[in-house]
N, C-alpha and C positions, 0 to 999 in steps of 0.2 A: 483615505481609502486604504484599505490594508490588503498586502501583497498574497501571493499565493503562500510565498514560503511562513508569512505570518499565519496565514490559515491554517497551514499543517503542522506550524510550531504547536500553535494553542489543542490542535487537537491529538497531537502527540500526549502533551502533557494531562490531555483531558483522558486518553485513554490508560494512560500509566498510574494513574488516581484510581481509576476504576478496576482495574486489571485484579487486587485483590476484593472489591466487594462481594454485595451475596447476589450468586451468581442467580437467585429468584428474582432479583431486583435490576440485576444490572446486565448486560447485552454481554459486556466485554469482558468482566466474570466468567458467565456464563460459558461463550466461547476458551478461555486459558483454561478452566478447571475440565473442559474435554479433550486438553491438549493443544498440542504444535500438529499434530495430523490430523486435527480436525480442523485448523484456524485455515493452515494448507489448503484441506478441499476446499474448504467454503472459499478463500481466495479463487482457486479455480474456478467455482460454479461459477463466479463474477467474473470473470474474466470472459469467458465462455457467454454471459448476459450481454458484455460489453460486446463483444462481436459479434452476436446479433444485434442487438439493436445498433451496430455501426451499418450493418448489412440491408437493415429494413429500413434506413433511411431516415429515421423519427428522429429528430432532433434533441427534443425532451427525454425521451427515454436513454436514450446516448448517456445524455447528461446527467442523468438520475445514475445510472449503470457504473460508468464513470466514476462517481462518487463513491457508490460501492463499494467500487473497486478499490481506488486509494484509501476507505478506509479500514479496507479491511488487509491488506498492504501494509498499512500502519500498525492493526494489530498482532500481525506476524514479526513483524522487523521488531517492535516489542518485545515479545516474549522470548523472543533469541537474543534480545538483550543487545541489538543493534540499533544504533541511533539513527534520526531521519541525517541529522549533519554528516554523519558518515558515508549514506548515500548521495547528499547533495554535494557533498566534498568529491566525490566521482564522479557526476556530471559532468563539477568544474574542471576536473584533471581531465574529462573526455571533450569539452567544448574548443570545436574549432579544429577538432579532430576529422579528417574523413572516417566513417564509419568501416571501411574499408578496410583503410587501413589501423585501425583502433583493434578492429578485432584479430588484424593477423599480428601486432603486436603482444595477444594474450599469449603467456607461455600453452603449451602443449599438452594435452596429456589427459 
């Protein structure tokens, strides 16, 4: 059985293959050759999907939304040339943390 962080490994690397194809052809082209402020909103619409459909209760849809969402999360953190380890490496630095207090440890400003 393969883990989450496997899943998002493979699909990390599945988007960073694709990132330069022809954007007729490929989804994740398509979105980098309209930019990082387009990758943005569309992250947003999904986010914005995800919470409805957390609101409407449908399980599937959640789930589908969901996916969406992290992969389109994926193809932002991409093109800023941020790796997923880099985010899961902050998790791990935040895990076991109160949230409370994690965030009043961020500096200021």
């Amino acid at each position: 059985m393969n883990s989450p962080q496997d899943t998002l490994s493979r699909l990390e690397v599945t988007i960073a293959a694709r990132r330069d194809a022809d954007p007729e052809t490929s989804y994740v082209a398509k979105l980098n050759a309209r930019g990082v402020g387009k990758i943005a909103q569309k992250l947003g619409e999904e986010a914005t999907e995800t919470v409805i459909a957390a609101l409407t209760q449908d399980r599937e849809e959640l789930i589908g939304e969901a996916a969406d969402l992290m992969f389109h999360l994926l193809v932002l953190l991409g093109a800023k040339g941020v790796p997923l380890a880099d985010v899961l490496a902050e998790l791990d630095r935040r895990e076991g943390l109160s949230g409370i207090a994690e965030k009043a440890s961020r500096p200021r400003g």
